[in-house]
Biopython code that builds the backbone (N, CA, C, O; Angstrom):
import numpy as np
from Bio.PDB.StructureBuilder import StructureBuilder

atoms = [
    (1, "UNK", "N", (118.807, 127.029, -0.604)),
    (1, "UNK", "CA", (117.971, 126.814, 0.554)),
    (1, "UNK", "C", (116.818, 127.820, 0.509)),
    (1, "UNK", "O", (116.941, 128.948, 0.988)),
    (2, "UNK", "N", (115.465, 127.302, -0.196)),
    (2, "UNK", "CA", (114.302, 128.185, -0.087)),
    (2, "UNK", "C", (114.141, 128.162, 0.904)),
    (2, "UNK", "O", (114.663, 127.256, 1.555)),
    (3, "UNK", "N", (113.315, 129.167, 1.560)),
    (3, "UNK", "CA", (112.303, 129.341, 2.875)),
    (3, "UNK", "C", (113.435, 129.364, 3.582)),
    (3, "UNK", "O", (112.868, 129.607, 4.647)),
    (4, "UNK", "N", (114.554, 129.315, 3.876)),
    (4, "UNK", "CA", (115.141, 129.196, 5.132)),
    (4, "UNK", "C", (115.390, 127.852, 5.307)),
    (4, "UNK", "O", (115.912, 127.472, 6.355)),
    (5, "UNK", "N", (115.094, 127.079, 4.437)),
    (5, "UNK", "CA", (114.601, 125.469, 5.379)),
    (5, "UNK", "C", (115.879, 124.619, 4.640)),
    (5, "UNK", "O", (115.940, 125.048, 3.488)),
    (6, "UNK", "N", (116.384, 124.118, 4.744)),
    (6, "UNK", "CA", (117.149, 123.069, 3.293)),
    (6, "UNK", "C", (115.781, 121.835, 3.152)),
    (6, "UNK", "O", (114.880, 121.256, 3.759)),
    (7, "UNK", "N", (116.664, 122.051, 1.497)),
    (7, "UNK", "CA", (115.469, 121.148, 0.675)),
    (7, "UNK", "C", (113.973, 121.732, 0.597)),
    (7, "UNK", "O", (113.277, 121.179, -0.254)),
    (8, "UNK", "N", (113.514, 122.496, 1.152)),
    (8, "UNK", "CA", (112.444, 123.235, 0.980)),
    (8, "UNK", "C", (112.240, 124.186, -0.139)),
    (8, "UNK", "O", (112.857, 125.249, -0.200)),
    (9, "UNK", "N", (111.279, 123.762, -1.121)),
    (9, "UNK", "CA", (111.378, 124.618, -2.833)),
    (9, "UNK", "C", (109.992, 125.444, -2.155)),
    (9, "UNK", "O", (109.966, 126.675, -2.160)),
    (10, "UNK", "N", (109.175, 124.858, -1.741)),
    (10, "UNK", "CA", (107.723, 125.518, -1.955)),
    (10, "UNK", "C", (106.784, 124.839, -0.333)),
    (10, "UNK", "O", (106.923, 123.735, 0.194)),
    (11, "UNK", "N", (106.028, 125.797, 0.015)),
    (11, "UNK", "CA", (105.367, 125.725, 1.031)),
    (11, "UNK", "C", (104.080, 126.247, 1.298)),
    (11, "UNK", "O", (104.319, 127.442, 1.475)),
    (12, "UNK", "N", (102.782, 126.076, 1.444)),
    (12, "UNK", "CA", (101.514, 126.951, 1.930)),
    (12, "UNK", "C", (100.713, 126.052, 2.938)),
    (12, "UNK", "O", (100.482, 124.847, 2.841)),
    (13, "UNK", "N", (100.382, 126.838, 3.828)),
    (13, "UNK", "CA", (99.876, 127.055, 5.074)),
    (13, "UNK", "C", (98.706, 126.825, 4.723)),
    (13, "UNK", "O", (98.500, 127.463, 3.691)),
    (14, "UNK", "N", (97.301, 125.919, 5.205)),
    (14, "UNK", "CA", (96.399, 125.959, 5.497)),
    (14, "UNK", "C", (95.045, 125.041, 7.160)),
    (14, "UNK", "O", (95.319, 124.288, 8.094)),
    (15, "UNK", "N", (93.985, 125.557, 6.790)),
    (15, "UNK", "CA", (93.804, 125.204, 8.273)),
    (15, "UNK", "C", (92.503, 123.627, 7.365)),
    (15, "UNK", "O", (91.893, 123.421, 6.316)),
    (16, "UNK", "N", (92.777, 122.944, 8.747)),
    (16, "UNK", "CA", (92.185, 121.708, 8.625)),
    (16, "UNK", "C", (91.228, 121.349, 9.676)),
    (16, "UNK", "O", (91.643, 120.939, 10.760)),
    (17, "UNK", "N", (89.780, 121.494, 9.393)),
    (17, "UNK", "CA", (88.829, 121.045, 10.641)),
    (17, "UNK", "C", (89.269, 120.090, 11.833)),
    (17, "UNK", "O", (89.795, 119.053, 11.429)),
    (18, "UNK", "N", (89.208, 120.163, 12.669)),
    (18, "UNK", "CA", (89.915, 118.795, 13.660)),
    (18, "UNK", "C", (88.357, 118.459, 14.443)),
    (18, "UNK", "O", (87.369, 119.034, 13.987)),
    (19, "UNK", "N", (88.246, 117.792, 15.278)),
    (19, "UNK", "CA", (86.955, 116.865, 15.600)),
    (19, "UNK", "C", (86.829, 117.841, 17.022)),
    (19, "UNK", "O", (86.105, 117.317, 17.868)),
    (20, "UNK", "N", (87.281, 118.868, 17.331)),
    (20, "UNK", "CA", (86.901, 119.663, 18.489)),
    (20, "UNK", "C", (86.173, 121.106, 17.798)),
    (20, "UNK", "O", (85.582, 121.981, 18.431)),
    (21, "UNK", "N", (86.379, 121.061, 16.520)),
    (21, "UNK", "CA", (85.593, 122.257, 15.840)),
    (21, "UNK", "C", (86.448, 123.404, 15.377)),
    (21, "UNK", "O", (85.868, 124.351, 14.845)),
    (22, "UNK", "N", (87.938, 123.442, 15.533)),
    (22, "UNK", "CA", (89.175, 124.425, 15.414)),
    (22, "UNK", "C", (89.665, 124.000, 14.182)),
    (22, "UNK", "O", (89.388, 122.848, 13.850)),
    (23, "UNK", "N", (90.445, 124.806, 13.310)),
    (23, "UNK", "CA", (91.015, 124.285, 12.217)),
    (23, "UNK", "C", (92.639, 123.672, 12.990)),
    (23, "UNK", "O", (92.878, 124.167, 14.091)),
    (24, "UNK", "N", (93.355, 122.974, 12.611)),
    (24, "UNK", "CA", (94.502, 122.539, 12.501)),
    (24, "UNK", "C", (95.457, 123.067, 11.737)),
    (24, "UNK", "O", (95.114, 123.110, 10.555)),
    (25, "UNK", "N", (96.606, 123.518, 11.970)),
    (25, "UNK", "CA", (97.773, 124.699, 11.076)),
    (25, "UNK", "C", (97.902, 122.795, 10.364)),
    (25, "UNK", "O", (97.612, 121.660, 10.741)),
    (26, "UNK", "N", (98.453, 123.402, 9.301)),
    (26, "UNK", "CA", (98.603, 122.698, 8.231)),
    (26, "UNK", "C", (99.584, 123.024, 7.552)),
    (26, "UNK", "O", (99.794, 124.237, 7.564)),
    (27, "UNK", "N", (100.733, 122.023, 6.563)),
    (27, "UNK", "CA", (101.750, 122.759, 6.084)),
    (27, "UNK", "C", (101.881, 122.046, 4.775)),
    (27, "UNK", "O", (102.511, 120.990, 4.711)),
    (28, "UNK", "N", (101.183, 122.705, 3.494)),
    (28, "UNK", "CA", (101.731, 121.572, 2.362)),
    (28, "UNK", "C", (102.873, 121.825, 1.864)),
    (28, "UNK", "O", (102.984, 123.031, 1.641)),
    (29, "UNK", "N", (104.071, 121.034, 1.497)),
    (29, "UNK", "CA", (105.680, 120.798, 1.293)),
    (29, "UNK", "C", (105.668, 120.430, 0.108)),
    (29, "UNK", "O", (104.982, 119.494, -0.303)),
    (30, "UNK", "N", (106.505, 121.195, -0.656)),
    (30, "UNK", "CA", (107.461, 120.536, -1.749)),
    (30, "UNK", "C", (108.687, 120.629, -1.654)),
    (30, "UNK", "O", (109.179, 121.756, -1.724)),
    (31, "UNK", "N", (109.555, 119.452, -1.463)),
    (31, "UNK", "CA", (110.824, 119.274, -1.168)),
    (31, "UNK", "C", (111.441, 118.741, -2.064)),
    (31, "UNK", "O", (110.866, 117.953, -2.815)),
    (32, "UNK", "N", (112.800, 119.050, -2.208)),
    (32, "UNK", "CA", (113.892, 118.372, -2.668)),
    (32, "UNK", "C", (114.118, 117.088, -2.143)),
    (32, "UNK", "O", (113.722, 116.822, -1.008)),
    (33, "UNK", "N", (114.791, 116.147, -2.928)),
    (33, "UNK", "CA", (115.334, 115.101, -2.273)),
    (33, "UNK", "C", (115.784, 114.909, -1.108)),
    (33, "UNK", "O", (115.603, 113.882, -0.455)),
    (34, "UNK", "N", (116.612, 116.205, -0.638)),
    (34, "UNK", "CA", (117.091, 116.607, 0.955)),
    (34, "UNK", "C", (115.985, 117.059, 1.542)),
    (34, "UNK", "O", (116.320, 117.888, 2.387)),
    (35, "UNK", "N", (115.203, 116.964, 1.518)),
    (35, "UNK", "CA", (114.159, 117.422, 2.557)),
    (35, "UNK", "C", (113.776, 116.317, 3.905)),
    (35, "UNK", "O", (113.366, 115.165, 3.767)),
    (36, "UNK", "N", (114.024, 116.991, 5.143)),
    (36, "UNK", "CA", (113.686, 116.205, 5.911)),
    (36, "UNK", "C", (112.352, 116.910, 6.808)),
    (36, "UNK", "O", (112.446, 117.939, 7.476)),
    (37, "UNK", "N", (111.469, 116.322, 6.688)),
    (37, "UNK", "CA", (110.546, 116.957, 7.469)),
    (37, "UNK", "C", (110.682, 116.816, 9.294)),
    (37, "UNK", "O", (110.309, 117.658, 10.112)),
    (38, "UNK", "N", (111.153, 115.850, 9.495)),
    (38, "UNK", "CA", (111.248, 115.826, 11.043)),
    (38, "UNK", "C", (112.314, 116.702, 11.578)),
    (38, "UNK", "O", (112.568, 116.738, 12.782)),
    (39, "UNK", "N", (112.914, 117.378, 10.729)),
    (39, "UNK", "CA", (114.046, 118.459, 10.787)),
    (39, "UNK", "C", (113.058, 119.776, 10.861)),
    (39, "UNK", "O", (112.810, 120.275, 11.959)),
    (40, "UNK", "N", (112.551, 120.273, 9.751)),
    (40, "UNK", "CA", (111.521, 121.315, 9.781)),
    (40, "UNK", "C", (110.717, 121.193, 10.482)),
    (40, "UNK", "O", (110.007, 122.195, 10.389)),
    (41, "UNK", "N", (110.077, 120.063, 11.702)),
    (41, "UNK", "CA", (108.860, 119.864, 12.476)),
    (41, "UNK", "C", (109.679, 121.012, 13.488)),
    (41, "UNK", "O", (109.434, 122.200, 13.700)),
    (42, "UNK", "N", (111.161, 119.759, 14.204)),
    (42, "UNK", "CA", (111.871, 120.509, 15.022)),
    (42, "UNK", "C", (111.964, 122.142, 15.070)),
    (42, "UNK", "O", (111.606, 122.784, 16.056)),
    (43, "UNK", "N", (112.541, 122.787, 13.762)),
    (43, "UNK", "CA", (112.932, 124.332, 13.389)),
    (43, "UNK", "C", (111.516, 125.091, 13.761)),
    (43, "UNK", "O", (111.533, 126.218, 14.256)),
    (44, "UNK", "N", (110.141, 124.302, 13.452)),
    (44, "UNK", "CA", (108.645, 124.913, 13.704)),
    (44, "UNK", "C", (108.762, 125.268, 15.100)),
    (44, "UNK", "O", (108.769, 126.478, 15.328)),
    (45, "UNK", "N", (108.857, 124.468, 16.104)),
    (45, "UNK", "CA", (108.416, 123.757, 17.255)),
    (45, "UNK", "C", (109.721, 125.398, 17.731)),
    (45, "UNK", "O", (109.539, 126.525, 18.191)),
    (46, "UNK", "N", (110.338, 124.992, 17.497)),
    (46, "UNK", "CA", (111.890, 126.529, 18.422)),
    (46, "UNK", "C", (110.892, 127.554, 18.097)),
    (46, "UNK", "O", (110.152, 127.919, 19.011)),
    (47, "UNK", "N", (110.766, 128.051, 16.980)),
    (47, "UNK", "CA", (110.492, 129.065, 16.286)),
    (47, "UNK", "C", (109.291, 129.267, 16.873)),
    (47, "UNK", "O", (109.203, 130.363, 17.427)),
    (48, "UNK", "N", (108.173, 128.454, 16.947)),
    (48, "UNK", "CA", (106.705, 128.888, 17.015)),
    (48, "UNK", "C", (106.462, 128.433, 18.554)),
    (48, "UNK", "O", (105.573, 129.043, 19.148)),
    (49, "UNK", "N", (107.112, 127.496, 19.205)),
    (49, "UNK", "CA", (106.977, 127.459, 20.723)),
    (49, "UNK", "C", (106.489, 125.848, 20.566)),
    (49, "UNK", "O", (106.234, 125.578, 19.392)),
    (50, "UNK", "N", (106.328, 124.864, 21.387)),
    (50, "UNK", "CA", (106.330, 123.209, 21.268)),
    (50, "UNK", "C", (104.820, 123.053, 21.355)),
    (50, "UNK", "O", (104.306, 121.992, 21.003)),
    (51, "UNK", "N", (103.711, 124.586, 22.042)),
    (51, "UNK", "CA", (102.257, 124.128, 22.349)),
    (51, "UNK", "C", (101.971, 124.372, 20.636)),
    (51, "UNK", "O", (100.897, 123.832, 20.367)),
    (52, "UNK", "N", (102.603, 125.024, 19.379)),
    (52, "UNK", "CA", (102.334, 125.111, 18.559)),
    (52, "UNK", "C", (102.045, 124.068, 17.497)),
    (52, "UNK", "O", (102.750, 124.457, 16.565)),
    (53, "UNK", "N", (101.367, 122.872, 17.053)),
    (53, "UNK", "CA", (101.348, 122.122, 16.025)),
    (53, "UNK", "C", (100.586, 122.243, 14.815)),
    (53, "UNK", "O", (99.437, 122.561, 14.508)),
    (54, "UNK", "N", (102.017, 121.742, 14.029)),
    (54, "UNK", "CA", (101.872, 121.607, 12.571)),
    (54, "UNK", "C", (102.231, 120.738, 12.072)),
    (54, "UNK", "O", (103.313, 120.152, 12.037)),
    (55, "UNK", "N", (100.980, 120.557, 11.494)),
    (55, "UNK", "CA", (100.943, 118.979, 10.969)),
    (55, "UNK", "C", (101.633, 119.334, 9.087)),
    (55, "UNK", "O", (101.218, 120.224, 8.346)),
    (56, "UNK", "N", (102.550, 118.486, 8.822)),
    (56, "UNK", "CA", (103.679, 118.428, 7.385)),
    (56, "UNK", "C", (102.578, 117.752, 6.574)),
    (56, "UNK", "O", (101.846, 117.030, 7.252)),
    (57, "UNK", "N", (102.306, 117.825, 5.309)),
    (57, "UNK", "CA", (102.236, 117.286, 4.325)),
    (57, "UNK", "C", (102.586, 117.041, 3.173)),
    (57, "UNK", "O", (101.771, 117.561, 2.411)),
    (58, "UNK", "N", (103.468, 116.459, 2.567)),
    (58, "UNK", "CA", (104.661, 115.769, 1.792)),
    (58, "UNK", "C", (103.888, 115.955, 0.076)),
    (58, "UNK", "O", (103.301, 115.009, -0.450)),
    (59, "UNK", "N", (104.017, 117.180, -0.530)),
    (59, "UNK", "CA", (103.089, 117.108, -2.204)),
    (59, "UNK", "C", (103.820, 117.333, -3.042)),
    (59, "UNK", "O", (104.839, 118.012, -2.921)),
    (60, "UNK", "N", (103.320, 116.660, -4.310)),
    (60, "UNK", "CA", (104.281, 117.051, -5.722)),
    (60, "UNK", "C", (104.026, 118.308, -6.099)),
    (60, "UNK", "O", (104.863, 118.846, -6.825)),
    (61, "UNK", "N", (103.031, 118.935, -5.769)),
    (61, "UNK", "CA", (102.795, 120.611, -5.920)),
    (61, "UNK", "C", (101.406, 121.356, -5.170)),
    (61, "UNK", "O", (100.397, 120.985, -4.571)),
    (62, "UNK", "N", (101.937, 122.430, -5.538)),
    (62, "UNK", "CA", (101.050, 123.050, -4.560)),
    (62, "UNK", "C", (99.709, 123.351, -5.436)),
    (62, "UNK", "O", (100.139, 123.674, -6.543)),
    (63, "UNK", "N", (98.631, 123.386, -5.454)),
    (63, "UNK", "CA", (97.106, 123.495, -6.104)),
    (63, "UNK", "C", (97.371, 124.916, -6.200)),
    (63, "UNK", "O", (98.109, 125.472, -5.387)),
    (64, "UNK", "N", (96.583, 125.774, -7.525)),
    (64, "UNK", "CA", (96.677, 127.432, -7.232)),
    (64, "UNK", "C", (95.379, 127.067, -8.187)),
    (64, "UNK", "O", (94.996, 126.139, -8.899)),
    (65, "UNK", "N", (94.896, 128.509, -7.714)),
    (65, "UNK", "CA", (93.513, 128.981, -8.509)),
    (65, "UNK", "C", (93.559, 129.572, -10.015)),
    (65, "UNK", "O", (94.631, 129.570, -10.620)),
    (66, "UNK", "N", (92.379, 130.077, -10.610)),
    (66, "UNK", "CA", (92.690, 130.673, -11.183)),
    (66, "UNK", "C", (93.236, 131.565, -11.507)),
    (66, "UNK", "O", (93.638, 131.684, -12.664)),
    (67, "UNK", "N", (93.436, 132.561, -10.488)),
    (67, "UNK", "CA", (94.330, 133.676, -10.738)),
    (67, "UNK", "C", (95.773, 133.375, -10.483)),
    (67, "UNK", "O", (96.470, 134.308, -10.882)),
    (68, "UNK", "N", (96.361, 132.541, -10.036)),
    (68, "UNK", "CA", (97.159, 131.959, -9.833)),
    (68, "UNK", "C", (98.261, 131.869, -8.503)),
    (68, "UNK", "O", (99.469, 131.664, -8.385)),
    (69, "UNK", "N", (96.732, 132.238, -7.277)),
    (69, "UNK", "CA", (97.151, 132.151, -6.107)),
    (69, "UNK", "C", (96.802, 130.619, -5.199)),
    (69, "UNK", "O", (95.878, 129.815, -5.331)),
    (70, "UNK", "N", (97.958, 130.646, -4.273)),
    (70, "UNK", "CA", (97.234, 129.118, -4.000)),
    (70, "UNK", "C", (96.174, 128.476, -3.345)),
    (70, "UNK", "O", (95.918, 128.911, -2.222)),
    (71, "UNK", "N", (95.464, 127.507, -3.789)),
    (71, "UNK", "CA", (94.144, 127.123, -3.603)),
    (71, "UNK", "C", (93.959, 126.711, -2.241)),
    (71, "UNK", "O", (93.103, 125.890, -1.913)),
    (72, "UNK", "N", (94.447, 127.056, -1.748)),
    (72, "UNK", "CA", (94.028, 126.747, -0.096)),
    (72, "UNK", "C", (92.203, 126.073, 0.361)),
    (72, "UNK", "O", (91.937, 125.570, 1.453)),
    (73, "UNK", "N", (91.342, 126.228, -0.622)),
    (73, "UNK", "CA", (90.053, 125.191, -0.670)),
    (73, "UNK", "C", (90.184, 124.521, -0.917)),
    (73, "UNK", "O", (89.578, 123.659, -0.281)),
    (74, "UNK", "N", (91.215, 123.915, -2.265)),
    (74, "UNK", "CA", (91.688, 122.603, -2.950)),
    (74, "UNK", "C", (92.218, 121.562, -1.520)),
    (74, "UNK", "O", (91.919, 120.413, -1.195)),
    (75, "UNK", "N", (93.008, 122.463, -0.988)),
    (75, "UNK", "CA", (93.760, 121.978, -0.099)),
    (75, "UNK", "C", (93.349, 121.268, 1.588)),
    (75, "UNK", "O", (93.804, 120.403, 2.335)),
    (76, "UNK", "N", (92.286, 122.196, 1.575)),
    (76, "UNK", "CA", (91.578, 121.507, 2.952)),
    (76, "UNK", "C", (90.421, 121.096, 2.404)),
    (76, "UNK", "O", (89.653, 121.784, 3.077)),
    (77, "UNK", "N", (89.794, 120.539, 1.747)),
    (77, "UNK", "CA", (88.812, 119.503, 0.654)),
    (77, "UNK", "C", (89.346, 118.558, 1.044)),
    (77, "UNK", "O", (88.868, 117.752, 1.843)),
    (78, "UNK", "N", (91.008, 118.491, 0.258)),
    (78, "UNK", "CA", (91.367, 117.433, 0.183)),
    (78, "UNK", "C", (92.167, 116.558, 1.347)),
    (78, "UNK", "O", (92.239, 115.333, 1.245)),
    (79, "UNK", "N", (92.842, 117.371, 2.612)),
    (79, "UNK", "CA", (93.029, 116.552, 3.607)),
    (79, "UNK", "C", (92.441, 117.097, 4.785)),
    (79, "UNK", "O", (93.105, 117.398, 5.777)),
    (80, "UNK", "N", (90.690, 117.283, 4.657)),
    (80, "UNK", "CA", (90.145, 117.453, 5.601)),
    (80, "UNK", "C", (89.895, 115.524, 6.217)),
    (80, "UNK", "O", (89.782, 114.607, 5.403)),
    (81, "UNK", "N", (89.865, 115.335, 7.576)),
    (81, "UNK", "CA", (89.496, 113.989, 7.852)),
    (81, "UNK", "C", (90.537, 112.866, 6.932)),
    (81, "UNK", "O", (90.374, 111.771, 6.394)),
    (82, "UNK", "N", (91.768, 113.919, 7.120)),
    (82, "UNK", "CA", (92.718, 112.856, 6.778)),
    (82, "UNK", "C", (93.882, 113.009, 7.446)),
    (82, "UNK", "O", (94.813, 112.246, 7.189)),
    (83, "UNK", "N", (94.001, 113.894, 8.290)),
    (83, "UNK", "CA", (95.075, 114.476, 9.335)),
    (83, "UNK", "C", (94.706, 114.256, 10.297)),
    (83, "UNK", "O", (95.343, 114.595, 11.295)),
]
sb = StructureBuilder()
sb.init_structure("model")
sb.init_model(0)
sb.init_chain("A")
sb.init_seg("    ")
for serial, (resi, resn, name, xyz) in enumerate(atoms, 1):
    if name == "N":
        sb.init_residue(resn, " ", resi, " ")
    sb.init_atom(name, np.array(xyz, "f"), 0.0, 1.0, " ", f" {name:<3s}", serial, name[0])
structure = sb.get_structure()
């Protein structure tokens, strides 16, 4: 059980423009077969309080840069105006 979570291998946090001008918490996932995300929405929601949202996104891996930290530009590029 990575992260605390079951089925959770890998996880990074990024923010996503929303149409009021704020970024959106963002969560890209790599899961195991057991991974349930509406399980981890729930565990967010205790943990971080219910006014808190985070929006899941379900990836075969996480983008990293060159140095080999993760690309968090790759990442809101790619699901900006798609969340």
């Amino acid at each position: 059980m990575a992260y605390g979570h079951p089925g959770l291998r890998l996880a990074a946090a990024f923010g996503v423009p929303n149409r009021l001008g704020f970024d959106d918490v963002c969560l890209a996932v790599v899961g195991d077969p057991s991974f349930d995300a509406e399980s981890l929405k729930t565990t967010l929601g205790r943990r971080l309080g219910q006014n808190v949202v985070v929006r899941i996104v379900l990836v075969d891996a996480i983008p990293v840069n060159a140095a080999g930290k993760t690309d968090r530009v790759a990442l809101r590029s790619r699901y900006a105006g798609t969340i």
